[in-house]
N, C-alpha and C positions, 0 to 999 in steps of 0.2 A: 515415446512418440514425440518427433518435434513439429509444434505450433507453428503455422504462418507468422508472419510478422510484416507489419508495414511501416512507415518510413516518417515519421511527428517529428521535423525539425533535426534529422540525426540522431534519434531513440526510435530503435525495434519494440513496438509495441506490439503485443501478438493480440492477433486477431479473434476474439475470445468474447464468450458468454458471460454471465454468472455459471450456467448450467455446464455448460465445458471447463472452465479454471476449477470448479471445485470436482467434478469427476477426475480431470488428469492431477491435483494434487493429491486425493485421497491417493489414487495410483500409484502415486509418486513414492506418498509416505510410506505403504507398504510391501513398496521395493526397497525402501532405504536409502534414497535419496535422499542425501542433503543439498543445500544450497538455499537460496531468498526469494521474496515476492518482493517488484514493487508494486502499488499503484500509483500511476500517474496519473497529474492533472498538467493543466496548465502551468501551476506555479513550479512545479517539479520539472517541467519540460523548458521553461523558462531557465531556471539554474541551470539548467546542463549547456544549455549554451552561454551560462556566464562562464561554468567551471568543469573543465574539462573531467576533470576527476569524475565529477557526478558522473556525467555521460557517458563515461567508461563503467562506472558501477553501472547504471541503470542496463547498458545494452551486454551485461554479462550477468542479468537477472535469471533464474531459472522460470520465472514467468513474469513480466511485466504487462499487467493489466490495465485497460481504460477504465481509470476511475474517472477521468470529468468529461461531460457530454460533448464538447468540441474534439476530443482524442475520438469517439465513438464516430462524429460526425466526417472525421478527416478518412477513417477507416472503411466507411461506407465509400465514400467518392473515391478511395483508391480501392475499389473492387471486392471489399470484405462484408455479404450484407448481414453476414452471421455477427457482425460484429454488436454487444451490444455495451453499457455502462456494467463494468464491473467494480460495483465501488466497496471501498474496504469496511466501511459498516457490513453491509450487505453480504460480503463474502464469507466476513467474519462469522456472520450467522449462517449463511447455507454451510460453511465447515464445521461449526458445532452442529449444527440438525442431521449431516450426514455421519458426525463420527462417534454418535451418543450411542451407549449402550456397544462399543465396539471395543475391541483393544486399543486405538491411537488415544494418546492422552495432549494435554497444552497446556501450556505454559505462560502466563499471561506477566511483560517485562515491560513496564514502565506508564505513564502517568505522572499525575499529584500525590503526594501521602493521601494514601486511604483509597485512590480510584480503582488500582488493579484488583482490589479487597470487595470493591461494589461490586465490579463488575463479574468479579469470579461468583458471587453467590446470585445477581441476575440472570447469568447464562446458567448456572444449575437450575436451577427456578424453573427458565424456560426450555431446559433442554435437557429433561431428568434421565439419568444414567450419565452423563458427558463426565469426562475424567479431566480434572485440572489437577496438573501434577504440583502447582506450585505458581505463587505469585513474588514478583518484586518490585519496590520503587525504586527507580537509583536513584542517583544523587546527578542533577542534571548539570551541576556545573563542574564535572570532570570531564577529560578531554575523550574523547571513544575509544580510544586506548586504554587506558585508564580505569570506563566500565566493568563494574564486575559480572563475567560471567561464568563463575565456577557454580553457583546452585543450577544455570539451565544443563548444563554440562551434566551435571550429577542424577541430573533427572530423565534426563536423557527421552525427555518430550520429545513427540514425530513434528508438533506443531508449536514454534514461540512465535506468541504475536507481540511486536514490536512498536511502543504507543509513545513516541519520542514525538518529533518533527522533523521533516524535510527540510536540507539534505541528512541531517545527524541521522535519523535514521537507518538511510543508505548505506551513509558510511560506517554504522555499527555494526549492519547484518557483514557488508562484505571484510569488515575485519575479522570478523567472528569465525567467518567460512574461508578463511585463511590457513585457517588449522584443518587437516583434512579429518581429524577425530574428532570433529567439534558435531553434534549429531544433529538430526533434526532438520527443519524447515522451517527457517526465520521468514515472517510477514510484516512489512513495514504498512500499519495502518494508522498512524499518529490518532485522528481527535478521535477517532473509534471507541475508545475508550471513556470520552467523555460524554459521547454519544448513546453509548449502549449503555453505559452506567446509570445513564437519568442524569448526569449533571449540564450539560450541555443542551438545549434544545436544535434537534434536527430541522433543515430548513421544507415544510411544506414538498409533498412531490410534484405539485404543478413548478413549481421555484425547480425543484432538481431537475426535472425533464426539461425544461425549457434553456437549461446551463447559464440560470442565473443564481443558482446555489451561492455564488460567491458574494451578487448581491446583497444576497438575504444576512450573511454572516458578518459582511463587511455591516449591516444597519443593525447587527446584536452588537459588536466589538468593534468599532472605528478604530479605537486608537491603536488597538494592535496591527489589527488589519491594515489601517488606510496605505502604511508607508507601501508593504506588499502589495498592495492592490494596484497601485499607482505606476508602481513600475510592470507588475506584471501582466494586466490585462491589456494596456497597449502594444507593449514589447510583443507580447503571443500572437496579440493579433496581424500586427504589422507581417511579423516573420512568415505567419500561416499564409497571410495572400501571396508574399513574396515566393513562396513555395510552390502555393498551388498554382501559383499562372507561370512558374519556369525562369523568376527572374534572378532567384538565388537556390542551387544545389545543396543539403544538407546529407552528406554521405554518412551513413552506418558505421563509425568504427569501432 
């Protein structure tokens, strides 16, 4: 079945739930669909229109989801009220609550030394019968090419969730699904991982719903953060008004 999609700056975001992205991926899996998730936010929406590449990955996503509240907000005002935050913590877990105790198994690829290892045994924990076929760290400073991915291959997971950063992430699922034998359904959710492991603290849901998440993260980590934040919450914003009132065109390609 193909999702709606609306128009963030020149990315097809589909217009999507939590409760729809994970009913049509379960579907998905058990047709044997491969191909990627992204979530978007802002900072993801931002790079694609630094680099084209990204934006080509992102809009040949097999579901590109609104992970940050401004993507959900732009969605509504062009006509999607179904639209709501589909964020990749969040996902992450409606797709193990729905595939526990079933045939689909996942794969959990990347992190710190030791995070895929927490968090595989948190999500058993919490979600007893769930099948992880297999975890890996890689080695973050090889090129995405380079990544090794002959254990997800072997494993032949319905589900690899993918816990790099944006764009590396993007561009590892779609090198990945390059190969038409490569199996599965890669999900690019980067800090998910340190989020759901306990190592990370999540920001407050009055902070998320109100789409100052970024806020909140930018006043744990400045110094990672600030340089990103600086460019990218005015850039998105400038772009979004320019958009919604008609003075700049961002076409789909």
């Amino acid at each position: 079945m193909e999702l709606p999609r609306y128009n963030v700056l020149g990315v097809g975001v589909h217009a999507v739930n939590l409760s729809a992205a994970t009913e049509h991926l379960v579907s998905a899996a058990r047709a044997g669909t491969n191909g990627y998730v992204c979530c978007c936010d802002a900072h993801s929406i931002t790079q694609a229109r630094r680099h084209p590449r990204h934006r080509h990955v992102l809009n040949r996503a097999l579901l590109a989801t609104p992970d940050g509240m401004p993507l959900v907000w732009a969605g509504k005002r062009q006509g999607f009220a179904q639209v709501r935050r589909t964020y990749g913590p969040d996902l992450m877990e409606a797709l193990c609550a729905a595939t526990a105790d079933t045939e689909l198994t996942h794969y959990l690829y990347g992190g710190s030394t030791g995070v895929a290892e927490e968090l595989a045994q948190k999500l058993s924990a919490k979600f007893p019968g769930l099948n992880i076929a297999g975890t890996e760290t890689p080695d973050w400073s090889d090129d995405i090419r380079e990544l090794s991915t002959q254990s997800i291959r072997q494993t032949r997971a319905d589900f690899v969730w993918i816990g790099l950063s944006t764009p590396k992430q993007e561009a590892f699922m779609a090198h990945y699904h390059q190969e038409s034998d490569h199996p599965g359904i890669t999900l690019g959710v980067g800090a998910a991982f340190d989020f759901l492991s306990g190592r990370v603290q999540q920001a407050p849901l009055p902070w998320q719903r109100s789409g100052l998440e970024w806020l909140w993260r930018l006043s744990r980590e400045p110094r990672r953060l600030l340089p990103r934040y600086c460019v990218t919450v005015p850039s998105f914003a400038a772009r979004m008004l320019a958009q919604r009132f008609g003075l700049i065109r961002y076409p789909i390609e």
